[in-house]
C-alpha positions in Angstrom: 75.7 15.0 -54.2 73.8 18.3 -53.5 71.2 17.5 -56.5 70.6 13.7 -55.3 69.6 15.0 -51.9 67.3 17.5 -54.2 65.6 15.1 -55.7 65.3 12.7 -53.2 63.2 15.6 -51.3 61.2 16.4 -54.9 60.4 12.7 -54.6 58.7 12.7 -51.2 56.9 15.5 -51.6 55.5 14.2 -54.8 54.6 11.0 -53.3 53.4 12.5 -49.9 50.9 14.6 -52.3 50.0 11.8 -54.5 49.2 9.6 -51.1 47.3 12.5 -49.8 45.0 12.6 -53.1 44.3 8.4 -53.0 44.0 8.1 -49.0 42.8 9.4 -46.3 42.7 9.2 -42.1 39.5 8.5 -39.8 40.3 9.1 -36.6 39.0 7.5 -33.3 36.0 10.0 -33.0 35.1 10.4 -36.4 32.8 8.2 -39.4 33.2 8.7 -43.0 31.3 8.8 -46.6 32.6 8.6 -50.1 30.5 9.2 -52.8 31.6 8.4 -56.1 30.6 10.6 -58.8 27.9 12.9 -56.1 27.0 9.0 -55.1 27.3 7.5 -51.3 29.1 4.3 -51.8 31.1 3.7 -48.8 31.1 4.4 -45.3 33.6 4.0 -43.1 32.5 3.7 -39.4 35.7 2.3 -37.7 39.3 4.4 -37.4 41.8 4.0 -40.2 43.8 4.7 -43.7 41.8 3.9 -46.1 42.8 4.8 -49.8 40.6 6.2 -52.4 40.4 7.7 -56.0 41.4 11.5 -56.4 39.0 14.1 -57.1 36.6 14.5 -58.4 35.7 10.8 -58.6 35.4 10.2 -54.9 34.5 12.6 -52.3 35.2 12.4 -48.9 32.4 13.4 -45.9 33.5 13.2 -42.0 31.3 13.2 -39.3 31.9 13.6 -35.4 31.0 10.3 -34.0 31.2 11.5 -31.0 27.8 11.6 -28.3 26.1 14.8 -28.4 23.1 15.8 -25.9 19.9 17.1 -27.2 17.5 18.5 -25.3 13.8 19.0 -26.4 11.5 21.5 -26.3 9.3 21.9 -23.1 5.8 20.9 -24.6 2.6 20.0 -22.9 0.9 17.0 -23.5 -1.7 14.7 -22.2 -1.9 11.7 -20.0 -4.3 9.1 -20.6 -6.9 10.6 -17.9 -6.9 13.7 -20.3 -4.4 15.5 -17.7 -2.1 18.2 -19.1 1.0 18.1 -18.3 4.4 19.7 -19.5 7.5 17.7 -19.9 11.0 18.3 -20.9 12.9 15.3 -22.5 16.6 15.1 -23.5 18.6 12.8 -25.7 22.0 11.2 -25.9 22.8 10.4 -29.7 25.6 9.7 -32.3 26.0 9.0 -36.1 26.0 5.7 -36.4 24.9 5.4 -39.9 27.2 7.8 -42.0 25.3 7.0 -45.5 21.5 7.0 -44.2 22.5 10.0 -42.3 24.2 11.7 -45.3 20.9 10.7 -47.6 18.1 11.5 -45.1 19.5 14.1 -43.1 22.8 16.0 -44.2 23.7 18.4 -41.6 23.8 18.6 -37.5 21.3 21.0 -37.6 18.9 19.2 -39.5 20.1 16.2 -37.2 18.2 18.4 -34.9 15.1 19.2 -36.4 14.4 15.6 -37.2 15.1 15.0 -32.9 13.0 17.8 -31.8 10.1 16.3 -34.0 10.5 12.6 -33.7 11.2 13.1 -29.8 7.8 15.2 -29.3 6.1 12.3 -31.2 7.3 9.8 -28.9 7.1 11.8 -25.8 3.2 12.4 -27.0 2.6 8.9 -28.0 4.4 7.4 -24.4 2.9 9.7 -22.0 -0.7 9.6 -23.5 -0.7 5.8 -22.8 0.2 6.5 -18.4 -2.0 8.2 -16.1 -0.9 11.6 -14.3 -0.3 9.6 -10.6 2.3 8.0 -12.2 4.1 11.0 -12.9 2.9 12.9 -9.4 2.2 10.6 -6.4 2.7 10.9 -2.8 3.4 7.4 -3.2 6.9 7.5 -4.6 6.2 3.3 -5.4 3.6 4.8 -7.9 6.0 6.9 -9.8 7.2 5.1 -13.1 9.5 7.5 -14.7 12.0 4.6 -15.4 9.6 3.1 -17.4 8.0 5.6 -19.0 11.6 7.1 -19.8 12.6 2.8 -21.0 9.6 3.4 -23.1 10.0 5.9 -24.9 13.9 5.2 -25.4 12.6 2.3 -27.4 10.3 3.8 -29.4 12.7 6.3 -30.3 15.5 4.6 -30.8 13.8 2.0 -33.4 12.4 5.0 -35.3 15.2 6.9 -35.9 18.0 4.6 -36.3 16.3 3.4 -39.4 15.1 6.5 -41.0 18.1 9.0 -40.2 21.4 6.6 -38.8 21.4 8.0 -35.7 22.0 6.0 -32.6 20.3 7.2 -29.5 22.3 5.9 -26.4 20.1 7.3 -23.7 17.1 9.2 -23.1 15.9 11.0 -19.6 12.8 13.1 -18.2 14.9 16.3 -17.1 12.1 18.5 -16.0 8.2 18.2 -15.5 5.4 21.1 -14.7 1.7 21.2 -14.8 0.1 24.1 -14.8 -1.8 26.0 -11.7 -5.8 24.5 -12.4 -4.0 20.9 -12.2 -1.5 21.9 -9.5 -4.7 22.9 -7.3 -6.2 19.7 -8.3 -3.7 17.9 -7.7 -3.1 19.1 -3.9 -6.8 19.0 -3.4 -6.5 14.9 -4.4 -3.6 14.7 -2.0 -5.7 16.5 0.8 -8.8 14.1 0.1 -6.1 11.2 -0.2 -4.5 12.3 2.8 -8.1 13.0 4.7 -9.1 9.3 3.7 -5.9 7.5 5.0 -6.2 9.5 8.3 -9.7 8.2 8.7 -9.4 4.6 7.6 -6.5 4.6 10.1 -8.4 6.3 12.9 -11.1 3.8 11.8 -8.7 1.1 12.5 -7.5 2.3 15.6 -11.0 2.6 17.2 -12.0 -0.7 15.5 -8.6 -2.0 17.4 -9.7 -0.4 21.1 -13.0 -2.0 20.8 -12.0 -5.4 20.2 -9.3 -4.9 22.9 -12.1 -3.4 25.4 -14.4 -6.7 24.6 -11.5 -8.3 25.5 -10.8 -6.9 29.0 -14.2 -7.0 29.6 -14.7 -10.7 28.8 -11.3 -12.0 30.9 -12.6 -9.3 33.6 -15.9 -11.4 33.2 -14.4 -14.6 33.5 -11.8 -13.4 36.3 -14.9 -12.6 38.5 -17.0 -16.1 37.9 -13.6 -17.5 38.9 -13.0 -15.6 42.1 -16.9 -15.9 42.9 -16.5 -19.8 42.6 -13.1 -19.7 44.4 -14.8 -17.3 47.2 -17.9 -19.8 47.5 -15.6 -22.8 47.7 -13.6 -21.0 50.5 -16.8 -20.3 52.3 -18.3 -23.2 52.2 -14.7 -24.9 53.7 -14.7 -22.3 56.5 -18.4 -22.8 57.2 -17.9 -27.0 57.0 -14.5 -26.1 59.6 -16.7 -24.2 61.9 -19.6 -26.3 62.0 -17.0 -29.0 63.7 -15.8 -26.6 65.7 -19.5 -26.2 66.5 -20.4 -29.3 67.3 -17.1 -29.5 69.4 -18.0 -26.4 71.6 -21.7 -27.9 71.9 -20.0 -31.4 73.2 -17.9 -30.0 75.3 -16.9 -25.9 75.3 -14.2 -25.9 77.7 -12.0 -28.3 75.7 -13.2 -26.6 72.0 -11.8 -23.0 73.5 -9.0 -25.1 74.8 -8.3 -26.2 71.7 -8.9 -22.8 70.0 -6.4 -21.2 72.4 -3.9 -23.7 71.7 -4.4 -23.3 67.7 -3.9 -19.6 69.0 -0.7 -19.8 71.0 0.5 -22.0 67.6 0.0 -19.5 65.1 1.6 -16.9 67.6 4.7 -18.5 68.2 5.8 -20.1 64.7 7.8 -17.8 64.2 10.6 -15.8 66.2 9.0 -13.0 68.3 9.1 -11.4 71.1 5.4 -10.4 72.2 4.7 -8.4 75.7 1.5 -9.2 77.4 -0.3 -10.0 80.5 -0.2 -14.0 81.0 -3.5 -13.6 82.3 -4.3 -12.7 78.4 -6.1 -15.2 76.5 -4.6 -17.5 75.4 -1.3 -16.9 77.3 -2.1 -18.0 80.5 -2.4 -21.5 79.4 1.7 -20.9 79.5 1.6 -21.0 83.5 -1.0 -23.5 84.0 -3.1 -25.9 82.5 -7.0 -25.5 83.1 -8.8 -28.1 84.5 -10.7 -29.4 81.9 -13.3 -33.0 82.7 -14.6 -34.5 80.2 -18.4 -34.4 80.2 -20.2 -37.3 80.9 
């Protein structure tokens, strides 16, 4: 019994050992090559078992899949006004490509040599084709780092995918400088640019109180012709009233300042009030006795 269990045991391990020399594992964050003979013939870019020959027919590479985060160096280079200006890009990129990357590039740190130089081609090819006030602006609706950063994300991504398998997920602008003779002329544009909105809105302003003032001036204008006519019309109603008033004291004046004291005592006592006065007063005697008034023959 004791040498069945032993070679049940001598048989796994012999076939654990002969499955470890035809197969092998990728896991979840890892890609794989096997060359055949020192020659890429497979790659295997989704997790697995996969069986091969032993070696040293096939050989198995791995590569980390995973996302890695490159960051370039911080170069200057020129904006299409002939502005220099210094920018710092960075890169988020994979293996995607196991056997292009094996053939054309071989090791992570060649990975990043071929990065730095393809990313400072792109950055100089991108930015070269924007002006600087796209990058600087006190107008933050003139900045276009999203697009400039979308730009170049395309350009490198197309470029590198084919000629080393890498995959670049996502590219970004993570610092920018220019250097003290453009950062003086840049704050001296923002004065002048500052300076000129001030005066084209000062400009405005007066342009504003002057059509406001020809305004006023004109309704003033017209307010006065209209009081004028009103006045004249007013006058020339009073001076009609009292030429009949006139002709009535010329026909007969004791009735006409009769009749004005009447109008008087009428006007008086409209409303409720209480008035102390002689009744000799004009026209208040006319309360304790009617004058004797004839008409004229």
């Amino acid at each position: 019994m004791k040498n069945i269990v032993i070679t049940i045991f001598i048989v796994l391990i012999v076939a654990i050992m002969a499955l470890y020399l035809v197969s092998f594992q990728v896991r979840e964050i890892e890609s794989a090559l096997v060359t055949t003979f020192g020659k890429p013939t497979r790659q295997m870019t989704e997790p697995g078992w996969y069986f091969k020959w032993p070696t040293p027919v096939e050989r198995i590479y791995k590569f980390d899949s995973r996302l890695r985060v490159f960051e370039g160096d911080l170069g200057e280079t020129t904006t299409k006004a002939a502005v220099p200006i210094i920018v710092n890009t960075y890169v988020v990129w994979k293996i995607a490509e196991p056997l292009q990357f094996f053939n054309a590039v071989g090791t992570l740190s060649e990975a990043r040599n071929k990065l730095r130089s393809q990313l400072a081609d792109t950055q100089n090819k991108v930015v070269g084709k924007h002006y600087f006030a796209e990058f600087v602006n006190s107008d933050p609706e003139q900045i276009k780092f999203e697009e400039i950063s979308a730009e170049m994300l395309a350009d490198l991504k197309q470029a590198v995918r084919a000629d080393y398998g890498i995959e670049i997920k996502d590219l970004g602008i993570k610092q920018l400088k220019v250097n003290e003779e453009v950062t003086k002329d840049i704050f001296e544009r923002m004065k002048a640019e500052r300076n000129r909105r001030t005066e084209a809105t000062v400009a405005e302003g007066n342009a504003e109180a002057i059509k406001i003032g020809t305004d006023a001036d004109s309704k003033k204008t017209e307010l006065l012709a209209a009081a004028e006519a009103r006045a004249k019309a007013i006058r020339g109603e009073g001076d009609a009233e009292a030429a009949k008033f006139y002709k009535m004291l010329e026909a007969d004046p004791d009735l006409a300042m009769f009749l004005r004291d009447i109008e008087a005592l009428k006007k008086i006592l409209e409303k409720r009030s209480t008035v102390v006065l002689s009744t000799d007063s004009e026209p208040f005697k006319l309360l304790k006795q009617m004058p004797d008034i004839k008409p004229k023959k």
